[in-house]
C-alpha positions as CSV (number, residue, x, y, z in Angstrom):
1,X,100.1,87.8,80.2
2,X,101.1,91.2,80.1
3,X,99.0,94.3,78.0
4,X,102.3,94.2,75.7
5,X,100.8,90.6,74.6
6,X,97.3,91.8,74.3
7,X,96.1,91.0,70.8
8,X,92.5,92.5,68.9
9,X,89.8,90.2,69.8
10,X,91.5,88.9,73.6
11,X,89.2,89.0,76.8
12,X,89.8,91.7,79.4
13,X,88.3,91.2,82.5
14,X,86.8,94.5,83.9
15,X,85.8,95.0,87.3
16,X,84.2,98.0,88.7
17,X,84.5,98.3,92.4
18,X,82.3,101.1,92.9
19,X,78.9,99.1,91.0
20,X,80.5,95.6,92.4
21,X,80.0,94.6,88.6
22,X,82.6,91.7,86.9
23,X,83.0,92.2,82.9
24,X,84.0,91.1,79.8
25,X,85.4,93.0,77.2
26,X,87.3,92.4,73.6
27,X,90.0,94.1,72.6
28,X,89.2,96.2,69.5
29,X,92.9,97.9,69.1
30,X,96.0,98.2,70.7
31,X,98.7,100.5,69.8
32,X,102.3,101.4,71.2
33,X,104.1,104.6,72.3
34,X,106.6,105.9,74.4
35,X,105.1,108.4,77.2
36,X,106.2,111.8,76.7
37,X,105.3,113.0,79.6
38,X,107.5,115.2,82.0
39,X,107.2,112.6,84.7
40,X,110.8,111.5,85.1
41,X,109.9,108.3,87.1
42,X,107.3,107.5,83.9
43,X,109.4,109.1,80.7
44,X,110.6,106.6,78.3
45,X,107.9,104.2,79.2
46,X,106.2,102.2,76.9
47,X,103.0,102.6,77.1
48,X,99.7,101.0,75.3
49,X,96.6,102.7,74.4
50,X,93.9,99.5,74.7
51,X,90.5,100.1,73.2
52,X,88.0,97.3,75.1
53,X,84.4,96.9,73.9
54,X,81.7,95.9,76.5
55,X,78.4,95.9,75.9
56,X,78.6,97.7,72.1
57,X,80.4,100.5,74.2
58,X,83.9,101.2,73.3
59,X,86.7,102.6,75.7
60,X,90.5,102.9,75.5
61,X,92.5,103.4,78.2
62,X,96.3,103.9,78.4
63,X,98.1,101.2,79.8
64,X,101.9,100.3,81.2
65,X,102.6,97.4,78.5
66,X,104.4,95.3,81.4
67,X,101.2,95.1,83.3
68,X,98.9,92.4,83.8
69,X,96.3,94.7,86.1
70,X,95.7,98.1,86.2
71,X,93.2,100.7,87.6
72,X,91.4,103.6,86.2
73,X,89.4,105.2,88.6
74,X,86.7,102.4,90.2
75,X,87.7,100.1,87.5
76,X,90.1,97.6,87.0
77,X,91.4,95.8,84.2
78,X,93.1,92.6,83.9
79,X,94.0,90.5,81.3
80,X,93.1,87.3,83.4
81,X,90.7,86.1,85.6
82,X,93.4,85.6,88.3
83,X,94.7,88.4,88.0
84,X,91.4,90.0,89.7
85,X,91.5,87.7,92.3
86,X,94.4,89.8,94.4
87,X,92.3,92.8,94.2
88,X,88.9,91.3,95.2
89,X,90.6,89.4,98.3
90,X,91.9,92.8,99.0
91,X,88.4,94.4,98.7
92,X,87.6,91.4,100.7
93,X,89.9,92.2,104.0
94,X,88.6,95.9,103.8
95,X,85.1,94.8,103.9
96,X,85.7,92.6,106.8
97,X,87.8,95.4,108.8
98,X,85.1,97.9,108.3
99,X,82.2,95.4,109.7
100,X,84.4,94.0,112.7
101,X,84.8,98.1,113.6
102,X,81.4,98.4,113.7
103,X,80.8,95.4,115.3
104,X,82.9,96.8,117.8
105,X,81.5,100.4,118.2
106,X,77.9,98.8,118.5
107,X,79.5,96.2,121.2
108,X,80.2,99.6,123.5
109,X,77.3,100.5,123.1
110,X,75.4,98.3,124.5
């Protein structure tokens, strides 16, 4: 499902990379409109402003209505669990590269 199908009350799933915290949210409001901006590549877009509640906090973020997953900042949204699941195996493979480097560097150490 794309954020152009995202209805008030739906789940989006909310992970932030940088606290390695996996969240629920409800959709509280969604509303169209075309971006305006002066991007050419972006222009005529249309775009969704999503408001999400977690935890009795409210946020709305601006979202490409033919995405499924997006990023803003340390956080990304999805509007399925599998739709994480690309982006944690990703996180995954860097984790992995960055300990077999060490494991490396301490091998010539010693």
């Amino acid at each position: 499902m794309t954020y152009r199908d995202i209805k008030i009350n739906d789940t989006i799933y909310i992970l932030d990379k940088e606290k390695m915290v996996l969240q629920q949210g409800r959709v509280t409001a969604t509303a169209p409109h075309v971006n305006n901006t002066y991007n050419t590549m972006a222009a005529g877009q249309i775009m969704r402003d999503i408001a999400i509640e977690v935890d009795g906090k409210n946020a709305t973020y601006t979202i490409p209505e033919n995405l499924a997953v997006t990023f803003a900042g340390n956080i990304v949204l999805a509007t399925s669990q599998q739709g994480l699941s690309s982006e944690i195996e990703r996180m995954k493979l860097e984790a992995e590269q960055a300990l077999a480097m060490v494991q490396q560097l301490l091998d010539k150490l010693s």
